[in-house]
Residue, then its C-alpha position, 0 to 999 in steps of 0.5 A: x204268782x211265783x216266776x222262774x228267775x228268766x220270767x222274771x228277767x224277761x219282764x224287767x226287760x220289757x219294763x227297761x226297754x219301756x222306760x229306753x224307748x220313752x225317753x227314744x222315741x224315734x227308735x219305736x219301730x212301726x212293726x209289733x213285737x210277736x212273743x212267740x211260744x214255740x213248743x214241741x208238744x201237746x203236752x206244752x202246747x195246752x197249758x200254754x193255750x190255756x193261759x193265752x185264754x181267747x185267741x183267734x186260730x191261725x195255720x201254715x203249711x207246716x205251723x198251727x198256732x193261737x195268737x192273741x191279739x194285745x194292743x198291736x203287740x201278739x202272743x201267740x203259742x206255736x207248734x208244728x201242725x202234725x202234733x195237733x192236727x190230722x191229714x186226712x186225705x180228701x180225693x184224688x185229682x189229675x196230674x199231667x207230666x211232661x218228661x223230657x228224656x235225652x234224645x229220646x221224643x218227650x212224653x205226656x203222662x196223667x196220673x192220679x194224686x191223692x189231694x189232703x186237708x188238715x183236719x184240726x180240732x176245735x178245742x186244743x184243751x180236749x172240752x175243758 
């Protein structure tokens, strides 16, 4: 397999800091490493879930990403969840305001709000 010059440095980095934290164990730290891929678009996004093969299907208010789990170390691969999912709204639900005006008697009002969820798909790879 052939590696771009910085793959391959990050590798040989992994391998040095190995050998630096054997010899040094008391600087292992408890907490994993997470080797995040962030991408910025479905086009980077699927190659990559590709190549991380299985992995378990995470998401936060703004991210959705795949994260495989190796030994207590993660790779995961990140992008913002509107490039993959949709919002989709679900129903409406009632709000109750207070406003509280200068010298004026405060006021209550309700008003209806639209309520969404993130519609995401099963398979990033479209099926393949």
């Amino acid at each position: 397999m052939d590696l771009t010059e910085h793959q391959q440095q990050y590798l040989d980095g992994l391998i040095e800091l190995h050998k630096f934290l054997s010899e040094r164990p008391a600087l292992i730290p408890e907490a994993p490493i997470i080797v995040d891929n962030f991408v910025w678009d479905e086009d980077q996004f699927a190659p990559k879930v590709k190549a991380l093969g299985s992995a378990e299907k995470k998401n936060t208010s703004d991210y959705y990403y795949l994260r495989r789990n190796i030994g207590i170390h993660k790779v995961e691969v990140t992008i913002r969840r509107e490039k993959v999912c949709e919002r989709v709204q679900v129903g409406t639900k009632e709000v109750t305001h207070t406003i509280y005006p200068e010298n004026v008697q405060t006021t209550t009002i309700t008003e209806e709000v639209p309520v969404y969820e993130w519609k995401c798909p099963d398979s990033i790879l479209g099926g393949s």
